[in-house]
C-alpha positions in Angstrom: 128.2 112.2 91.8 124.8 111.6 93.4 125.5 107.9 93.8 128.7 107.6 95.2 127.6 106.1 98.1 126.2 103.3 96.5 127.9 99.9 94.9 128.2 99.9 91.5 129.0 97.2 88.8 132.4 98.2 88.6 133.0 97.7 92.4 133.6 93.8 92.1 135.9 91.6 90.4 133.0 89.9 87.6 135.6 87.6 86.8 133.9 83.9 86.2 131.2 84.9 88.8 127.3 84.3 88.3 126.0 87.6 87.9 122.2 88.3 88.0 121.2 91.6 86.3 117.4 92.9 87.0 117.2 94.4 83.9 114.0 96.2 83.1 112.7 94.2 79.7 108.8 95.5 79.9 108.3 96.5 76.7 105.4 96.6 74.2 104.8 93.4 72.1 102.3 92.3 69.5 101.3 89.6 68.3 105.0 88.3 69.2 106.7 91.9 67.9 108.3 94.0 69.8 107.0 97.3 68.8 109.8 99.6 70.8 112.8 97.8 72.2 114.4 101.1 73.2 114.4 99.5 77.0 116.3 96.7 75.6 118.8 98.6 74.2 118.9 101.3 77.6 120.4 97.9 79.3 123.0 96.6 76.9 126.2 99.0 78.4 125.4 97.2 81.9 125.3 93.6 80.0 128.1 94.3 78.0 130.1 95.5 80.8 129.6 92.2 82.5 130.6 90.0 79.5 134.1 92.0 79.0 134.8 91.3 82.6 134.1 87.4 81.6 131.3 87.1 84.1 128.1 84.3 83.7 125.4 86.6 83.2 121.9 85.5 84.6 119.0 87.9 83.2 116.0 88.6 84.8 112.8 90.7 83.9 109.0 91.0 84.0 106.7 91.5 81.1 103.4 92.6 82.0 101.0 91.7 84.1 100.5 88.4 85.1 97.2 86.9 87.0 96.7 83.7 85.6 97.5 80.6 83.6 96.3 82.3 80.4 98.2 85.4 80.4 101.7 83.7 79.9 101.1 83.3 76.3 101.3 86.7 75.7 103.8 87.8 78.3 106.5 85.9 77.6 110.2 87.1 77.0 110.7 84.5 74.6 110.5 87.6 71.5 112.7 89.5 74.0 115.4 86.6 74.2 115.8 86.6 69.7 116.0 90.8 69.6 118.1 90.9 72.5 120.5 88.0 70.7 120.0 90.4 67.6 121.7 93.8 69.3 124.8 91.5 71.4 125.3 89.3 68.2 125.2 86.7 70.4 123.4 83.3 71.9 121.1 84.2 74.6 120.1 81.0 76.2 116.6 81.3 76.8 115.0 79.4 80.1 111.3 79.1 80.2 111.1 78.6 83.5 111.8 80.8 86.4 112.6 77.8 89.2 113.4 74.2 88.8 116.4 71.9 87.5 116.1 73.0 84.3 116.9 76.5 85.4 119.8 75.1 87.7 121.4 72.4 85.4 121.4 75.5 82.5 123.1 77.9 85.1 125.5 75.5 86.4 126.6 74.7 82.6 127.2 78.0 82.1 130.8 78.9 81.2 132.2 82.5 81.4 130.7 85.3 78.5 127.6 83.0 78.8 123.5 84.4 78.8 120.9 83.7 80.3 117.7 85.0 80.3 115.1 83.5 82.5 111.4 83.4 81.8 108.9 86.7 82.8 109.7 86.3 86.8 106.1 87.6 86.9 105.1 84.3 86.1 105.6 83.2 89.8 102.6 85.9 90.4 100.4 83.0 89.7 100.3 81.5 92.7 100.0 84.0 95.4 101.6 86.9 93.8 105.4 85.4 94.9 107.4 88.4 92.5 105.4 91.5 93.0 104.4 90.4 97.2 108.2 90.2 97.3 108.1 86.5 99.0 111.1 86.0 100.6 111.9 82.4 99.9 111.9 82.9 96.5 113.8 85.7 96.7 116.2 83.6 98.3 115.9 80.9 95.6 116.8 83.0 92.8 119.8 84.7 95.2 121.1 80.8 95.4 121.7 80.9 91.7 124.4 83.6 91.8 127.1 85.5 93.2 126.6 88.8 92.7 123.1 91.1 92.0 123.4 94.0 90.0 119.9 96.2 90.1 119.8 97.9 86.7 115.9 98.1 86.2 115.3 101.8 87.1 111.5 101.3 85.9 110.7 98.6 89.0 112.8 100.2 91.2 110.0 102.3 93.1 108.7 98.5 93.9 109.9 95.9 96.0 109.9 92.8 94.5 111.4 89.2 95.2 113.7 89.6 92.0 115.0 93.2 93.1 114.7 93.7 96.9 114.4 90.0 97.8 117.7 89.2 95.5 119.6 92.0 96.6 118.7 91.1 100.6 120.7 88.1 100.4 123.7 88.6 97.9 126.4 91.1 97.6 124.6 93.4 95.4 125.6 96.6 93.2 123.4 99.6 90.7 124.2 99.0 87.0 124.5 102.2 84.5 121.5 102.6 83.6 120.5 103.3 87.3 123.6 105.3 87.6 122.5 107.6 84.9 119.0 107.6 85.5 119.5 108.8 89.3 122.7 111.3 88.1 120.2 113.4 85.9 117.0 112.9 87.8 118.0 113.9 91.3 120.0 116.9 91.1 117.4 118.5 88.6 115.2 117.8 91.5 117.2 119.0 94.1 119.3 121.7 93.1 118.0 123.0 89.4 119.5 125.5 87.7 116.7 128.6 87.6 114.1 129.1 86.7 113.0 125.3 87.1 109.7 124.4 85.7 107.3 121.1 85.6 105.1 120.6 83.0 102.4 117.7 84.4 99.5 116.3 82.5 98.4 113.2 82.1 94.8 112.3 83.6 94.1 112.1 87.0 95.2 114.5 89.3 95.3 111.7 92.3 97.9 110.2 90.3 100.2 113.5 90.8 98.9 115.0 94.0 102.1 113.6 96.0 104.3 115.6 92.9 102.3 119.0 93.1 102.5 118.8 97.0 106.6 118.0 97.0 107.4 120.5 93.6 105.1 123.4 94.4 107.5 124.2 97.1 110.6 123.8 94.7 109.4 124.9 91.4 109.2 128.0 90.0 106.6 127.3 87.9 104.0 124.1 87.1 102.2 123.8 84.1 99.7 121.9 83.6 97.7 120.1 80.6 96.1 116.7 80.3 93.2 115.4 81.6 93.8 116.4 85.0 94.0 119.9 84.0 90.2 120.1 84.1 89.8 119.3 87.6 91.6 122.1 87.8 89.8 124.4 85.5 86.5 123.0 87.1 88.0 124.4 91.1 87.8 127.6 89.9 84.0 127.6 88.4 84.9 126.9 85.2 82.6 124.5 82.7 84.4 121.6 81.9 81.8 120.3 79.5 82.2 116.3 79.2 85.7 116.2 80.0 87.7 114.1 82.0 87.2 115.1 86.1 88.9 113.7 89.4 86.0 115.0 91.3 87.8 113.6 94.5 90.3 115.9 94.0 88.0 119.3 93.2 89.1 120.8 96.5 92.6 119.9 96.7 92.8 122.1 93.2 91.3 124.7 94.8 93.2 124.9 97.8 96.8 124.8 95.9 95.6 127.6 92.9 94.7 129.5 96.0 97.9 129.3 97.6 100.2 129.1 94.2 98.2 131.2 92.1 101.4 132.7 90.0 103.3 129.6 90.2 100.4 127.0 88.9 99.5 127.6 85.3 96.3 126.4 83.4 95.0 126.2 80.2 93.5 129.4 78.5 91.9 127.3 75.1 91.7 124.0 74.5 90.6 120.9 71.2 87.2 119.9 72.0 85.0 117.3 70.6 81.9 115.3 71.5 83.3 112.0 70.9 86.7 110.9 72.8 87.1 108.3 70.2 86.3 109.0 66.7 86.9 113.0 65.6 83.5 114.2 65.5 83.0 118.0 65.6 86.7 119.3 66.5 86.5 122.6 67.7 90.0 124.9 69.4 87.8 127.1 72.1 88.9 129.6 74.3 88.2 127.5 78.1 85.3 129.9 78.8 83.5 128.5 76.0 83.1 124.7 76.4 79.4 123.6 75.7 78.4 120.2 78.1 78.8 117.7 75.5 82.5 118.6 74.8 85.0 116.9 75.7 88.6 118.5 76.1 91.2 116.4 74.3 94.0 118.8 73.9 95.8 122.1 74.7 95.1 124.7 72.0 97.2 127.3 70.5 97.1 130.3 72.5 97.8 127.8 76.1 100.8 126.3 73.6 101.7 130.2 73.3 100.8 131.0 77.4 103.2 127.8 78.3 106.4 128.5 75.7 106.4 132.2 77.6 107.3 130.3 80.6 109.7 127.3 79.1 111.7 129.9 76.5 113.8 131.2 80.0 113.4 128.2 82.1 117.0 126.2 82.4 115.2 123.2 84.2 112.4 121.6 82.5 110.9 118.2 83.6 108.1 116.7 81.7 105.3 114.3 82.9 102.4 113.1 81.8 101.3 114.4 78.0 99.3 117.6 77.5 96.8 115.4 75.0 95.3 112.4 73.9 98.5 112.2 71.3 97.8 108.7 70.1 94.9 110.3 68.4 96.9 113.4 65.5 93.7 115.1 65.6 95.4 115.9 69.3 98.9 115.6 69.6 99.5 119.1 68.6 99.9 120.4 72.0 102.3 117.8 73.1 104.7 118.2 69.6 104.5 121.6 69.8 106.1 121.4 73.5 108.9 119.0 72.4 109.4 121.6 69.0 109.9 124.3 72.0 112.4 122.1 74.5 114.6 120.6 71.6 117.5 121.8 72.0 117.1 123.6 75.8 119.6 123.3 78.7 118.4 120.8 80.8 115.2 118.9 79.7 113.6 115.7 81.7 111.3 113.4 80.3 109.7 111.2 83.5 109.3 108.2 81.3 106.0 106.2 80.8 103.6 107.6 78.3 105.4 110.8 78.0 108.6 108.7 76.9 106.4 107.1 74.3 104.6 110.3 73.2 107.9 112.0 72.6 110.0 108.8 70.4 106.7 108.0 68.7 106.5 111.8 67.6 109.9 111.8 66.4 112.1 114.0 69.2 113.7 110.7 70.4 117.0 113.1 70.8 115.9 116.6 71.4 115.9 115.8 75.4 118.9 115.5 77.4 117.7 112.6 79.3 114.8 110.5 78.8 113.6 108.3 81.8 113.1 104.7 81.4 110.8 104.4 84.5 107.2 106.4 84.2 106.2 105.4 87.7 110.0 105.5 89.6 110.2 108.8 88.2 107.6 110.3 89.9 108.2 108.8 92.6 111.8 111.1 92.9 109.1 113.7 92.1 107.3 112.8 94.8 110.2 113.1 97.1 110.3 109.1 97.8 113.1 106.5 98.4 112.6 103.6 95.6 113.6 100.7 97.5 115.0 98.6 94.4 117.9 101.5 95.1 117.3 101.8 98.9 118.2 98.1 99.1 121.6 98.3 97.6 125.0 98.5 99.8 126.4 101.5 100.3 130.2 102.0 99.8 
């Protein structure tokens, strides 16, 4: 497989060995809900795994973003702790704080099948951004409280971070399933897809998915793309846009790579307009040519829907990334259900995580996919042709 040459969890003996995990426990909460634990779940074969080899299992995760004091409140993994003790049946010990004798006497009490989790490591942001600038004594620090580090947070793993990259510089270190399977589907599809291979982008700046279009134009047969970004597009080739969303950075880049990929790039030919991005005012499905400059394009319309499924029906490849709409809103989600009605079910079909993971379970095609990526951002980073160094880090065999 394509990670062979990499440690796994089931290289090393777990047996009564401190194991930390960097498990990827980001997930949406409200109000002290969890409103989609699917993340929490994507990590329990990895945990799991651990326990039956009677290892002392030391979790750790970030939630959020953390600048100050006054976001802990609401980023801590306190919720995460009760749903994750829900799925294992099982007593997660619960740490609130990421350094300290608290943390040490609770880990060196720890017998084997025991859990951990420790508080949001993004809380050591606070004071000069110790986590996410990868600071290397506290990387060390959190190394000292283990034995072995097992990297199974795909969705960080295009970072380096004291609690992936710092850990795994000073421990014997291994990928957990998650990664296993996330890098076993990704890169080959990437690599060596079975024809025709096409990428469907959207999402809404272009700058976000220039490094993607520059590395996959080469690769794939075809692009198609929708969104937000797919009027800066539409505007490089003289085309009114209206009100809609524009990366005017990024007007002559579009025109350059239409003008050298013009049967390979594929744009929208109608679109669902309105004159207010919020509230449904005016809704009108237009042919592209007939946007007036108020309007704002919120959606792919039915005869691009058409224009696209003549290109997916034969395609044996299919990654996804970045939604074709503005599908929190119904009055725009058409395009981007329509799409998933069109892949259920096709051979190989790759969802690059992030909002495109979200549009697709919240839409109800949770299984129509054969893989569905837990990392929005690493994801496009493979796109992009990038090592992730959360994986870059880790020993080879």
């Amino acid at each position: 497989m394509v990670n062979a040459m990499k440690k796994r969890i089931i290289d090393y003996n777990l047996e009564g060995k401190k194991v930390i995990i960097r498990v990827d426990f980001n997930v949406p909460i409200k109000d002290g809900e969890i409103l989609d634990d699917n993340r929490i779940k994507q990590s329990l074969e990895t945990i799991n795994y651990a326990l039956e080899h009677n290892a002392k299992v030391i979790l750790l995760s970030h939630l959020g973003r953390v600048k100050e004091e006054s976001d802990k409140e609401s980023n801590t993994l306190e919720p995460v702790a009760l749903r994750l003790s829900e799925l294992l049946d099982k007593e997660i010990i619960f740490v609130t704080e990421t350094r300290g004798k608290i943390l040490e006497d609770e880990i060196n009490n720890m017998k084997n099948g025991d859990i951990i989790l420790v508080e949001n490591t993004r809380f050591e942001d606070i004071d000069g951004k110790k986590e996410s600038g990868n600071d290397e004594e506290l990387g060390a620090y959190w190394a000292s409280l283990g034995d072995i580090f097992i990297n199974d947070a795909f969705g960080t793993s295009h970072r380096s971070h004291a609690s992936n990259v710092g850990i795994a510089s000073n421990l014997p270190n291994g990928i957990g399933f998650l990664i296993e399977k996330e890098l076993n589907v990704i890169e080959p599809a990437i690599k060596n897809p079975k024809r025709p291979f096409t990428v469907i982008l959207g999402g809404s700046k272009v700058s976000d998915k220039i490094g993607v279009i520059k590395n996959l134009v080469n690769n794939a047969d075809y692009i198609l793309i929708g969104g937000g970004m797919a009027f800066t597009f539409l505007k490089s080739q003289g085309i009114n846009i209206g009100s809609s969303l524009l990366d005017e950075e990024n007007i002559d880049f579009c025109k350059k790579i239409m003008e050298e990929n013009k049967d390979k790039i594929i744009l929208p030919i109608d679109v669902v307009t309105s004159t207010n991005i919020d509230v449904p005012t005016d809704v009108r499905e237009i042919f592209i040519s007939d946007i007036k400059d108020k309007e704002i394009g919120l959606d792919i319309g039915h005869q691009t829907i058409k224009l696209f499924k003549s290109y997916l029906e034969d395609s044996n490849t299919i990654i996804w990334n970045g939604p074709v709409g503005k599908f929190e809103n119904e009055e725009y989600a058409n395009g981007t259900k329509e799409l998933c009605k069109i892949l259920d079910g096709k051979t190989t079909t790759i969802i690059g995580g992030g909002d495109t993971a979200s549009a697709v379970i919240n839409l109800g095609f949770k299984d129509s996919f054969t893989h569905i990526s837990t990392g929005g951002g690493a994801t496009l980073e493979l796109l992009e042709g990038k090592k992730l160094p959360g994986i870059e880090i880790i020993e080879d065999k």
